[in-house]
PDB file of N, CA, C and O in Angstrom:
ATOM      1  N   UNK A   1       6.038   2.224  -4.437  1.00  0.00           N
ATOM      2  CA  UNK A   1       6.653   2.346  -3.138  1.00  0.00           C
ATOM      3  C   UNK A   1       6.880   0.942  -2.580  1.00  0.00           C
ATOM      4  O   UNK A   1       6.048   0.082  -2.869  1.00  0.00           O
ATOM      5  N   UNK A   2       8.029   0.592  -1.731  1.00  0.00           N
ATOM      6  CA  UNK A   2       8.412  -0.139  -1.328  1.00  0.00           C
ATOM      7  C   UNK A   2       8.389  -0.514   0.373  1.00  0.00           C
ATOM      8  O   UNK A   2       8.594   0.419   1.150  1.00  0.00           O
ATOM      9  N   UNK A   3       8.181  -1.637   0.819  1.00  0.00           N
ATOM     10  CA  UNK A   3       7.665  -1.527   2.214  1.00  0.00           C
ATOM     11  C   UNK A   3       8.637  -2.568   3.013  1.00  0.00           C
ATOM     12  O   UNK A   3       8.801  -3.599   2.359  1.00  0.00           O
ATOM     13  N   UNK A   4       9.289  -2.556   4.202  1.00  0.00           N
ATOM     14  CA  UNK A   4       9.941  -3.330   4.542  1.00  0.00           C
ATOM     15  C   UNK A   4      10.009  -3.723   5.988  1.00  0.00           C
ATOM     16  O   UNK A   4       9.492  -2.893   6.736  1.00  0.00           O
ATOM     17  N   UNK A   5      10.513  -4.772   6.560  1.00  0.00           N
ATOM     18  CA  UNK A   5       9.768  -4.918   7.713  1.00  0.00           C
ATOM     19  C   UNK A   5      11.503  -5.147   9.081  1.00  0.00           C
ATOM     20  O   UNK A   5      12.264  -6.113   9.135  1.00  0.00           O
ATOM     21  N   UNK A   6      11.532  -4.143   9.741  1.00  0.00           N
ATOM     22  CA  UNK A   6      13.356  -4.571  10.404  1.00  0.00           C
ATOM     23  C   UNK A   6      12.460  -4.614  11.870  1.00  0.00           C
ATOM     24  O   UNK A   6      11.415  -4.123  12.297  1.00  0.00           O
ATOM     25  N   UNK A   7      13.710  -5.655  12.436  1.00  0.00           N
ATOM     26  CA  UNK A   7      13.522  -6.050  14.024  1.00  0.00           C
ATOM     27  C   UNK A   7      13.802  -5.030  14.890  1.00  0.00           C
ATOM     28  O   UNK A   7      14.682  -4.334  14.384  1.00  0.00           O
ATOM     29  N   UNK A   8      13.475  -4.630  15.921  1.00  0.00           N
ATOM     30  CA  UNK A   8      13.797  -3.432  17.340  1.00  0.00           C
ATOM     31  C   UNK A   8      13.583  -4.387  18.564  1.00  0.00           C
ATOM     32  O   UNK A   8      13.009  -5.476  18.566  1.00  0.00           O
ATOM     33  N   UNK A   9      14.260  -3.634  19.745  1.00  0.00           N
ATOM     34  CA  UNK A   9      13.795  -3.968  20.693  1.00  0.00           C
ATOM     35  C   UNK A   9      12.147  -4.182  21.466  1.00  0.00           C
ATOM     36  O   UNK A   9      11.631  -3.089  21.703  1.00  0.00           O
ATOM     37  N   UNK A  10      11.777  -4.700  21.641  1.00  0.00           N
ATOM     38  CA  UNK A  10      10.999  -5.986  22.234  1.00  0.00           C
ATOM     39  C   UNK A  10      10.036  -4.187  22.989  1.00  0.00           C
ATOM     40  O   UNK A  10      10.767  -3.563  23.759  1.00  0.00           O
ATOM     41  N   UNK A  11       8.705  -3.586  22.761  1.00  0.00           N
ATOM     42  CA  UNK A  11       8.076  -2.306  23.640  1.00  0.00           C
ATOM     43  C   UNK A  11       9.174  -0.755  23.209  1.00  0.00           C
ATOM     44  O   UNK A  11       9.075   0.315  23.810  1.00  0.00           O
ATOM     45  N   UNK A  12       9.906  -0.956  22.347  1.00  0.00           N
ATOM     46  CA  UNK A  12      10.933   0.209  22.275  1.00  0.00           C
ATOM     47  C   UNK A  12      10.470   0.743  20.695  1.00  0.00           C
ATOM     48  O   UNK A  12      11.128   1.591  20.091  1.00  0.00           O
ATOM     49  N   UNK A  13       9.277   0.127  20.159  1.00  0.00           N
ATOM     50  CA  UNK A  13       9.344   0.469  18.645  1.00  0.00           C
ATOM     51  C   UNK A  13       8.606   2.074  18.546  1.00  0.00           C
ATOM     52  O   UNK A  13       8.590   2.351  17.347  1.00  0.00           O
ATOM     53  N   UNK A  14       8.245   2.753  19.022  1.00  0.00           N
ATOM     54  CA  UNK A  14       7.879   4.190  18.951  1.00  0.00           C
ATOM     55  C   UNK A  14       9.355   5.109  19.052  1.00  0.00           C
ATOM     56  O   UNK A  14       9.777   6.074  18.414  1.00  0.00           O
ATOM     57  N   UNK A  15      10.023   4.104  20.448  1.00  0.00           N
ATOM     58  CA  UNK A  15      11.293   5.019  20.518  1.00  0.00           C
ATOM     59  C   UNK A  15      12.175   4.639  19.485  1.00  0.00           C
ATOM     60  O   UNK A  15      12.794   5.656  19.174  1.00  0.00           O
ATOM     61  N   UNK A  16      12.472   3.868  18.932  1.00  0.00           N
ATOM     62  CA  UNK A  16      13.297   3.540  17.650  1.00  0.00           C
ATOM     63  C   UNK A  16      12.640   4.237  16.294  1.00  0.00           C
ATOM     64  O   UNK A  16      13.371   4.604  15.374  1.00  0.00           O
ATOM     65  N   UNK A  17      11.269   4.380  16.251  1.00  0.00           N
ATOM     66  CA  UNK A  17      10.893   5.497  15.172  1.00  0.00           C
ATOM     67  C   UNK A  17      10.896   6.868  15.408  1.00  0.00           C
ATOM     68  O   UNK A  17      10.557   7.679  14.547  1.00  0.00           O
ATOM     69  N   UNK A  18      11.340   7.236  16.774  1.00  0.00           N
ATOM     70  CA  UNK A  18      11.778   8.447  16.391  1.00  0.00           C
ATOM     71  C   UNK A  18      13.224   8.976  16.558  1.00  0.00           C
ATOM     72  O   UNK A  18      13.583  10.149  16.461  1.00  0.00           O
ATOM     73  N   UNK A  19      14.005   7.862  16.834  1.00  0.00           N
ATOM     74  CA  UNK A  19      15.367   7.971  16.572  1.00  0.00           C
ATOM     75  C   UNK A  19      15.820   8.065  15.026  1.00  0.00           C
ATOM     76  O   UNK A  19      16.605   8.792  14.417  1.00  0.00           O
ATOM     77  N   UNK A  20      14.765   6.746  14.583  1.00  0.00           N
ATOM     78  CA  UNK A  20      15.537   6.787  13.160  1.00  0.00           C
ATOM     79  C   UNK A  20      14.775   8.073  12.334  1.00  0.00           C
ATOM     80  O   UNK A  20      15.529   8.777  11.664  1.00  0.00           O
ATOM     81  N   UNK A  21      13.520   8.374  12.342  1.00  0.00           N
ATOM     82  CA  UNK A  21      13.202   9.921  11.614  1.00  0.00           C
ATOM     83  C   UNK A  21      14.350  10.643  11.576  1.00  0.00           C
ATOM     84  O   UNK A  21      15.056  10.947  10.615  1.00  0.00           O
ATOM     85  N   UNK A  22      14.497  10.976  13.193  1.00  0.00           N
ATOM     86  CA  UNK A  22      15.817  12.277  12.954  1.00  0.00           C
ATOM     87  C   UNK A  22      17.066  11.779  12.525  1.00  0.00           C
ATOM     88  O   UNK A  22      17.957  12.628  12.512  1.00  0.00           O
ATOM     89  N   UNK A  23      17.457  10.364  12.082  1.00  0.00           N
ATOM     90  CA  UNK A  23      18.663   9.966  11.792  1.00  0.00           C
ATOM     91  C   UNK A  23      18.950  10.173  10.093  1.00  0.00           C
ATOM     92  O   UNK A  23      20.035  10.319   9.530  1.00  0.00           O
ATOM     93  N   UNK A  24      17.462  10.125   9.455  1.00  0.00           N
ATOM     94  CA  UNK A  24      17.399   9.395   8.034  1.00  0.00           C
ATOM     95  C   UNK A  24      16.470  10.498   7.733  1.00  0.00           C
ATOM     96  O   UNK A  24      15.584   9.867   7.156  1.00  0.00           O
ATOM     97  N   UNK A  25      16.041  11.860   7.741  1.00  0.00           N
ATOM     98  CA  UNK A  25      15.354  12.577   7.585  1.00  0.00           C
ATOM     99  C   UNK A  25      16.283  13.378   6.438  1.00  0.00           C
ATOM    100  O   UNK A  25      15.771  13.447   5.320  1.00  0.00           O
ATOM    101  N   UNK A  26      17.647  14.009   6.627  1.00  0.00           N
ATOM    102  CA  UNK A  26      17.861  14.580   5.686  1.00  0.00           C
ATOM    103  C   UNK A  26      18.446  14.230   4.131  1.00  0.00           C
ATOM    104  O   UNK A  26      18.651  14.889   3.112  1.00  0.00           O
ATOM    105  N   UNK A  27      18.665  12.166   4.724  1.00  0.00           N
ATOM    106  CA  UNK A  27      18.951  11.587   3.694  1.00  0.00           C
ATOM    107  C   UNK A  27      17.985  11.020   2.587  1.00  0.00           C
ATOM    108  O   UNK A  27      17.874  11.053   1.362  1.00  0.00           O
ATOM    109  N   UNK A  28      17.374  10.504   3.633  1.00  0.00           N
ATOM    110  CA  UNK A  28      15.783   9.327   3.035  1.00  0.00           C
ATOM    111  C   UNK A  28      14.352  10.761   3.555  1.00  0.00           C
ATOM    112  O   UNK A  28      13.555  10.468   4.446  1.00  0.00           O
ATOM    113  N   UNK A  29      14.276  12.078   2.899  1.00  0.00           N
ATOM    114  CA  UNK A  29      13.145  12.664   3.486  1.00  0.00           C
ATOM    115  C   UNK A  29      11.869  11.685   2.840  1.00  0.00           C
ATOM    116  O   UNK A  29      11.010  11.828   3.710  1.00  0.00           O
ATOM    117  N   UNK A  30      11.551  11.194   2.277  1.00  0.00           N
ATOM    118  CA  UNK A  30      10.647  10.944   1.917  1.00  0.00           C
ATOM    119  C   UNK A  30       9.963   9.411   3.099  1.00  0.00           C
ATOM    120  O   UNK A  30       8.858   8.870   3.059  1.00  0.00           O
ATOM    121  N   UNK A  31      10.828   9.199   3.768  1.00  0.00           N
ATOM    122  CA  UNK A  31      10.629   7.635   5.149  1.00  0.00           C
ATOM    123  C   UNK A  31       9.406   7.868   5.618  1.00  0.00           C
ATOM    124  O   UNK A  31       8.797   8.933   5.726  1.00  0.00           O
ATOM    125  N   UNK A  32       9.215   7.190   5.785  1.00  0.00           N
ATOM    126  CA  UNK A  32       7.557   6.821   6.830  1.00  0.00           C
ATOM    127  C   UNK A  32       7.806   5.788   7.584  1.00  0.00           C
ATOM    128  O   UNK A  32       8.412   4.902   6.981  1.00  0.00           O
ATOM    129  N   UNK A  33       7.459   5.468   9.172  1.00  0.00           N
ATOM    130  CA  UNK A  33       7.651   4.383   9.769  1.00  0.00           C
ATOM    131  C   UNK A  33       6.208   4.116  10.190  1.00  0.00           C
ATOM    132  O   UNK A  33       5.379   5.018  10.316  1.00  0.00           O
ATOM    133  N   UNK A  34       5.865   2.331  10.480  1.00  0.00           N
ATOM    134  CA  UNK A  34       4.542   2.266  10.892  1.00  0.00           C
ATOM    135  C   UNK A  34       4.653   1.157  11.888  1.00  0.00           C
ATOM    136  O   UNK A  34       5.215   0.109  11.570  1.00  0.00           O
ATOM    137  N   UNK A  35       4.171   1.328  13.017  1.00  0.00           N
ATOM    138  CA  UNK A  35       4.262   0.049  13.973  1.00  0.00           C
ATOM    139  C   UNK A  35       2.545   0.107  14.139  1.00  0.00           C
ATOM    140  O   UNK A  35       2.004   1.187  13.900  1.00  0.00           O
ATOM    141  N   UNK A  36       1.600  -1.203  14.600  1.00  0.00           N
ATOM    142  CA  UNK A  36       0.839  -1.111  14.696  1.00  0.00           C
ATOM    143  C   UNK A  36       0.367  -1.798  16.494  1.00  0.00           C
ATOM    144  O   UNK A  36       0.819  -2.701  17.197  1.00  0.00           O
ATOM    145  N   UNK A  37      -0.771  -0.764  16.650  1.00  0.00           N
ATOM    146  CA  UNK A  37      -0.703  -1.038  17.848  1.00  0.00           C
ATOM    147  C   UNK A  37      -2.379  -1.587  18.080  1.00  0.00           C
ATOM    148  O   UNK A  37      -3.098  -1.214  17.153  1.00  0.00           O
ATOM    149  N   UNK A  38      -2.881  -2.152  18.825  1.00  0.00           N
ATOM    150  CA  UNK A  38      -4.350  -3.170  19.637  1.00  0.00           C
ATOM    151  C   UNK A  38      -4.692  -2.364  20.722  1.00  0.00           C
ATOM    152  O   UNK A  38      -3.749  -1.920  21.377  1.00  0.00           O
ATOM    153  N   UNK A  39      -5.771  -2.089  21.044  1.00  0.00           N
ATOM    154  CA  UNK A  39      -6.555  -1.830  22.585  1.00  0.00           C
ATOM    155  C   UNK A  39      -6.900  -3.146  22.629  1.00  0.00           C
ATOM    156  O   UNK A  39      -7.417  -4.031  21.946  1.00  0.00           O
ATOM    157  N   UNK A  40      -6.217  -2.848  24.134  1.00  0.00           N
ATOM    158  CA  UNK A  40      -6.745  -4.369  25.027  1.00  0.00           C
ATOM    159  C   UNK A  40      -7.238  -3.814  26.353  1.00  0.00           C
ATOM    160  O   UNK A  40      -7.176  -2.615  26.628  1.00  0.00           O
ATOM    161  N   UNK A  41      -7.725  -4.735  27.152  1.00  0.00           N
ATOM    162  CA  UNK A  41      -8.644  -3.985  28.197  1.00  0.00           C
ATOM    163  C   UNK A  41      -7.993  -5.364  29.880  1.00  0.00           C
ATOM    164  O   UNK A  41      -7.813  -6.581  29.846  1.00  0.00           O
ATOM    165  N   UNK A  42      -7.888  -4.660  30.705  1.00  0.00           N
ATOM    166  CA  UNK A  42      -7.571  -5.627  31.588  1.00  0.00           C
ATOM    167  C   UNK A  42      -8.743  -6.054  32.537  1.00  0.00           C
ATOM    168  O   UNK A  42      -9.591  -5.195  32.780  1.00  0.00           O
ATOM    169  N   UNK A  43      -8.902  -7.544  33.210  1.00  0.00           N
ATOM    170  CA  UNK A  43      -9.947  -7.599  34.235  1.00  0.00           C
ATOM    171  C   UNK A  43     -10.429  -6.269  34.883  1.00  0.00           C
ATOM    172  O   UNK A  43     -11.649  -6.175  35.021  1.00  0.00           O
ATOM    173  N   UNK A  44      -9.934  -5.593  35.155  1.00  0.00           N
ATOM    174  CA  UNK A  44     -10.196  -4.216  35.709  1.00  0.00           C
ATOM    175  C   UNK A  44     -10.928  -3.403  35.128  1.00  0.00           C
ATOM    176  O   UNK A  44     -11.481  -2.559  35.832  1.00  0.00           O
ATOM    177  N   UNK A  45     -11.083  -3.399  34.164  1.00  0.00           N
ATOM    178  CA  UNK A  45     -11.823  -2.327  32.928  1.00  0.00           C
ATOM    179  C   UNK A  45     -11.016  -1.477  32.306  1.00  0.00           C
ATOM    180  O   UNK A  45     -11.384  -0.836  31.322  1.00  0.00           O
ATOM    181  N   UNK A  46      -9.799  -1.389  32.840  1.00  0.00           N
ATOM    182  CA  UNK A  46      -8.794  -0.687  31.814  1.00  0.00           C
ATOM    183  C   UNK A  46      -8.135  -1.041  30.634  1.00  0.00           C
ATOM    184  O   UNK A  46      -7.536  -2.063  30.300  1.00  0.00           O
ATOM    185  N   UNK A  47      -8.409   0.190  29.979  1.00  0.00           N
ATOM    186  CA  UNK A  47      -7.726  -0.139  28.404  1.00  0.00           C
ATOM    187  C   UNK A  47      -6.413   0.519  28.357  1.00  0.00           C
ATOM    188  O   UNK A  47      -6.046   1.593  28.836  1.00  0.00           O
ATOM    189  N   UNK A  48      -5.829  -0.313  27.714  1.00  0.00           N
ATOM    190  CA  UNK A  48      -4.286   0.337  26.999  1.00  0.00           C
ATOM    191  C   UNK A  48      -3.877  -0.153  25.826  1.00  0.00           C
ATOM    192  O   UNK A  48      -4.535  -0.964  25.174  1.00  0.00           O
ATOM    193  N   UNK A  49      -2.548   0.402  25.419  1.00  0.00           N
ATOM    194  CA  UNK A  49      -2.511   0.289  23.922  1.00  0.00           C
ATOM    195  C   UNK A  49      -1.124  -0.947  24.236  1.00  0.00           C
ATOM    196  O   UNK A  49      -0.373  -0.781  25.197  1.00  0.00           O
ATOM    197  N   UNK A  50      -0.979  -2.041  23.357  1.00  0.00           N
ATOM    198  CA  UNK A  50       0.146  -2.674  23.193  1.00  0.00           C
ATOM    199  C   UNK A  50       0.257  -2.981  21.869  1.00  0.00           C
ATOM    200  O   UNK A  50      -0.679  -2.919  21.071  1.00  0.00           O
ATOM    201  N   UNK A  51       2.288  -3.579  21.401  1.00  0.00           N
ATOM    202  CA  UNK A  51       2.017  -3.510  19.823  1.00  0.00           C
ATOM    203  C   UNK A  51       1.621  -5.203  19.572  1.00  0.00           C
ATOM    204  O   UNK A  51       1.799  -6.246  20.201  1.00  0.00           O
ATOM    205  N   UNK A  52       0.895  -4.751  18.096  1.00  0.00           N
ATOM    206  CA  UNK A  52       0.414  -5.888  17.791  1.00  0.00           C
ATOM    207  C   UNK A  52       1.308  -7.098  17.087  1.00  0.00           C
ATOM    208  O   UNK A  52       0.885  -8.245  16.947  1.00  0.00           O
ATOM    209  N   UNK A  53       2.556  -6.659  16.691  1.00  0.00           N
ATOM    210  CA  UNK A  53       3.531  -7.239  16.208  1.00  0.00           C
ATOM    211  C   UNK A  53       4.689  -6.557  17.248  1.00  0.00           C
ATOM    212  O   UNK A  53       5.284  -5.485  17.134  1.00  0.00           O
ATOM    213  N   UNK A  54       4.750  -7.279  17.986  1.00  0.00           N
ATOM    214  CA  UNK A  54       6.241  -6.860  18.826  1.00  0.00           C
ATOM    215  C   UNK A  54       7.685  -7.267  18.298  1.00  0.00           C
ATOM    216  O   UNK A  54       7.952  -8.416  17.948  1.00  0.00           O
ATOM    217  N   UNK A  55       8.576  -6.229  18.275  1.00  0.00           N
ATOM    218  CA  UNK A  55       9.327  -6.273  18.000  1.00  0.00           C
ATOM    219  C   UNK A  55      10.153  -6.341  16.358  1.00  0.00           C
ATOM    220  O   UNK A  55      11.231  -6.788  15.968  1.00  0.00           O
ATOM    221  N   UNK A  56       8.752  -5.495  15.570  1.00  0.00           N
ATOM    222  CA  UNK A  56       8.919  -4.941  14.589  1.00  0.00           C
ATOM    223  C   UNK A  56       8.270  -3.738  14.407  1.00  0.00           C
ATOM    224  O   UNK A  56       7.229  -3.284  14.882  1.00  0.00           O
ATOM    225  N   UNK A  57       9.318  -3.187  13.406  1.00  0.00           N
ATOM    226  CA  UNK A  57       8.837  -1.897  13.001  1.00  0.00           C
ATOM    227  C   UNK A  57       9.202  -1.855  11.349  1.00  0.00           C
ATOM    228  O   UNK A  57      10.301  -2.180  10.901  1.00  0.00           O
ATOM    229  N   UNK A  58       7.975  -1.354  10.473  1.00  0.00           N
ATOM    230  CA  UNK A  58       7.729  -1.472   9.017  1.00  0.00           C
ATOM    231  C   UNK A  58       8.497   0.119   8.501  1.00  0.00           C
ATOM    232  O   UNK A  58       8.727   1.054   9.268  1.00  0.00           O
ATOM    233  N   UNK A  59       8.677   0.103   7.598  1.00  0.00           N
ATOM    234  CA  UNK A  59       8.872   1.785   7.196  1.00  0.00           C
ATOM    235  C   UNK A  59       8.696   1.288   5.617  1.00  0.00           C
ATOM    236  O   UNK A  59       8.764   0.109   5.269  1.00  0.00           O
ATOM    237  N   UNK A  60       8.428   2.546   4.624  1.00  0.00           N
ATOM    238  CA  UNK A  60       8.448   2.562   3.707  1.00  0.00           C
ATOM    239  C   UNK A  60       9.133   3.783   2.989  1.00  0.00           C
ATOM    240  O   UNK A  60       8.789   4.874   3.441  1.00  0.00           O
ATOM    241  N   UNK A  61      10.137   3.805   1.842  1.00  0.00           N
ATOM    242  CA  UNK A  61      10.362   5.130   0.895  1.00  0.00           C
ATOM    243  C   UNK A  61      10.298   4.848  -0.298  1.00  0.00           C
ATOM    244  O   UNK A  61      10.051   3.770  -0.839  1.00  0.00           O
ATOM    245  N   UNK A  62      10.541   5.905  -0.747  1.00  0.00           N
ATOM    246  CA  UNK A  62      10.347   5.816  -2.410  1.00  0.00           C
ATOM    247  C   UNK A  62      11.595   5.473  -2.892  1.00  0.00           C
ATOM    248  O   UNK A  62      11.396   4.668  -3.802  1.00  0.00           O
ATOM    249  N   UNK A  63      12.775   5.665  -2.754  1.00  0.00           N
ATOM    250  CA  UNK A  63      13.850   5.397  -3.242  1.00  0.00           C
ATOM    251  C   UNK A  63      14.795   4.794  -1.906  1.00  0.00           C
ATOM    252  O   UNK A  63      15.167   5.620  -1.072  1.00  0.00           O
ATOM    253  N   UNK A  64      15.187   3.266  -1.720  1.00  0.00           N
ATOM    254  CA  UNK A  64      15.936   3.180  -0.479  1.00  0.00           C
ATOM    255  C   UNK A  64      17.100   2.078  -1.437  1.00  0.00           C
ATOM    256  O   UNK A  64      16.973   1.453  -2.490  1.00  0.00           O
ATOM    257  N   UNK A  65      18.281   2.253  -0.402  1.00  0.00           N
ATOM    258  CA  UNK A  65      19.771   1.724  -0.720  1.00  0.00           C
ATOM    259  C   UNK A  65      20.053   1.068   0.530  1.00  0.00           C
ATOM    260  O   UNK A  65      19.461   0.961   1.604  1.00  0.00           O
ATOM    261  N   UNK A  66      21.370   0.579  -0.045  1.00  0.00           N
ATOM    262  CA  UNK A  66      21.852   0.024   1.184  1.00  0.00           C
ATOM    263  C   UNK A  66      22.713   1.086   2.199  1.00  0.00           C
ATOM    264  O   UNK A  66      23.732   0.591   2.681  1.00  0.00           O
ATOM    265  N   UNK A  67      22.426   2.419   2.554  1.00  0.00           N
ATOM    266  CA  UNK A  67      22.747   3.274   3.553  1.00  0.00           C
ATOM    267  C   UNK A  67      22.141   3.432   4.197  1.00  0.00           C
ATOM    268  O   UNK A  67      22.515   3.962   5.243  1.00  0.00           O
ATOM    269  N   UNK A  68      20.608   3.030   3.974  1.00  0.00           N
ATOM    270  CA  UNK A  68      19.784   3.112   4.980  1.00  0.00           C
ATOM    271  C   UNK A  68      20.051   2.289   5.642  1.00  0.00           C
ATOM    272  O   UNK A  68      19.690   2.678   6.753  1.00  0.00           O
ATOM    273  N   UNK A  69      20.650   0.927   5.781  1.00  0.00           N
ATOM    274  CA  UNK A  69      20.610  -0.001   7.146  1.00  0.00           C
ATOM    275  C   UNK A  69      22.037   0.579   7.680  1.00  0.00           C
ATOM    276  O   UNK A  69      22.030   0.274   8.873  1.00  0.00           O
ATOM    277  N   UNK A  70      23.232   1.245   7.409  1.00  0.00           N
ATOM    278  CA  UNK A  70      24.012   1.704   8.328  1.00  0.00           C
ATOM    279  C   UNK A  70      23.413   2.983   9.030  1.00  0.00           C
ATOM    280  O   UNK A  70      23.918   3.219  10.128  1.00  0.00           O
ATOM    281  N   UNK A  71      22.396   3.886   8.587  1.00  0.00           N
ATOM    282  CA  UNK A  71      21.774   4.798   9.374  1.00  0.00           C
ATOM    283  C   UNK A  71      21.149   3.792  10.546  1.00  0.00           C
ATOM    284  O   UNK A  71      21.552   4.022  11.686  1.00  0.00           O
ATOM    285  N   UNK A  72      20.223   2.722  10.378  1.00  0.00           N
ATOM    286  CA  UNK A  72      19.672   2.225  11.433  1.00  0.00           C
ATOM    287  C   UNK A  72      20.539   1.586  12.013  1.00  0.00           C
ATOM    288  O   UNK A  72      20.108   1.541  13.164  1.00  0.00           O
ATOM    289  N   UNK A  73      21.573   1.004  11.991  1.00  0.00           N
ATOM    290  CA  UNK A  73      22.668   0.283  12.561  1.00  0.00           C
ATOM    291  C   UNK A  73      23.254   1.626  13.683  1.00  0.00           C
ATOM    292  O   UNK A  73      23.506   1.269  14.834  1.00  0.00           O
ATOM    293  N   UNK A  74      23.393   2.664  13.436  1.00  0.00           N
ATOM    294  CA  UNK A  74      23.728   3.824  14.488  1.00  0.00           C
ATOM    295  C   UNK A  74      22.479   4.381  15.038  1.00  0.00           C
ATOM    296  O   UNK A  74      22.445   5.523  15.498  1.00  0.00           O
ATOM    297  N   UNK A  75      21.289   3.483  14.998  1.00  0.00           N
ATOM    298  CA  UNK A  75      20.255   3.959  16.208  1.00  0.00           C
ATOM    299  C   UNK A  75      19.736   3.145  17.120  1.00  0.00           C
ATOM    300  O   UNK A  75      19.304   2.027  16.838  1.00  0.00           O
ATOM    301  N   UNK A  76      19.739   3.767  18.577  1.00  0.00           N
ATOM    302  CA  UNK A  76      19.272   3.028  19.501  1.00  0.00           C
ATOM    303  C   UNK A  76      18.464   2.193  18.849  1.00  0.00           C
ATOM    304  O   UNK A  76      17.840   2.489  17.830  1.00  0.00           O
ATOM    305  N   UNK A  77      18.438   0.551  19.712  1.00  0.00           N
ATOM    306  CA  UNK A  77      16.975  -0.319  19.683  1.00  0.00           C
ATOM    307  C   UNK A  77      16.763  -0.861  18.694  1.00  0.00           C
ATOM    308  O   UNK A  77      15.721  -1.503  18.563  1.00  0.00           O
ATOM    309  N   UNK A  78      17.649  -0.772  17.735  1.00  0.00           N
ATOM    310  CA  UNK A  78      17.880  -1.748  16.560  1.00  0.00           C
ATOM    311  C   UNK A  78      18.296  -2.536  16.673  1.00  0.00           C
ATOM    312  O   UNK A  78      19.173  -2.484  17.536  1.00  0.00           O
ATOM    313  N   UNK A  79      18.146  -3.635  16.129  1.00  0.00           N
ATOM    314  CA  UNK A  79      18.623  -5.496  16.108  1.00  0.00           C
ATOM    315  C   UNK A  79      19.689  -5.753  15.278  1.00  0.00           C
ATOM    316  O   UNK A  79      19.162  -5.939  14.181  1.00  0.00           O
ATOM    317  N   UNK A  80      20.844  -5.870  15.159  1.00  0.00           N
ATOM    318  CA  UNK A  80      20.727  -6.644  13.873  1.00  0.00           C
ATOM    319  C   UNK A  80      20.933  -8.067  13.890  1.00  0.00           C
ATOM    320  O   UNK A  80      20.758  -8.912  14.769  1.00  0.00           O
ATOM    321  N   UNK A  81      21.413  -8.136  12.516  1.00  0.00           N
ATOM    322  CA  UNK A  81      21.149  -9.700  12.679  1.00  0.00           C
ATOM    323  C   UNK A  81      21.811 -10.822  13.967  1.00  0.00           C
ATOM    324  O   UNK A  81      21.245 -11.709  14.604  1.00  0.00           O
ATOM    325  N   UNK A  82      23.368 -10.278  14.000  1.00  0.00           N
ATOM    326  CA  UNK A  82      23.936 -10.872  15.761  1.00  0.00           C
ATOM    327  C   UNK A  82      23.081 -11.384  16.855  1.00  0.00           C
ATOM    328  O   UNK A  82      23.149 -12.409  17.533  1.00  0.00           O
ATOM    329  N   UNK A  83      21.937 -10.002  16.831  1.00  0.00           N
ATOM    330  CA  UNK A  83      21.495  -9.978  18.240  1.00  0.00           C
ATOM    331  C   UNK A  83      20.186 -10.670  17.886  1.00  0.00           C
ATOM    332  O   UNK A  83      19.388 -10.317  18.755  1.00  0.00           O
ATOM    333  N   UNK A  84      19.450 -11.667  16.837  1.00  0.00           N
ATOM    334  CA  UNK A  84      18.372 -12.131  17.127  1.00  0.00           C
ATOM    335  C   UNK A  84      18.149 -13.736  17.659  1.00  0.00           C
ATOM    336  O   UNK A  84      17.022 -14.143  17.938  1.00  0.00           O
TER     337      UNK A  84
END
């Protein structure tokens, strides 16, 4: 399996993994996306979750082409290269 790492908007990477699931689901079923996220805690005592790599999101399949980046190219919150 193969693992790869594309740019999103900057706090939008949950919503860009579930745009692209339903975009690339009946093509690429086999996709997995993974963003990873930190508990952090504020002076206050509150915890929340932020990502630990902002402004990426990883996915992996078993078999990927080059159609998968025009599927992500037609989903919200994707980068491409222009916009970095």
């Amino acid at each position: 399996m193969e693992y790869y790492c594309i740019m999103v908007n900057t706090g939008k990477e949950q919503h860009f993994k579930k745009n692209a699931l339903a975009a690339l689901k009946e093509k690429f079923p086999d996709i997995q996306f993974f963003f990873f996220q930190r508990m952090l805690k504020t002076n206050k005592g509150e915890c929340f979750e932020k990502a630990a790599f902002s402004r990426v999101c990883f996915f992996s399949g078993g078999r990927t082409d080059n159609r998968i980046f025009y599927c992500f190219a037609a989903c919200q919150r994707f980068l491409p290269d222009s916009a970095r």
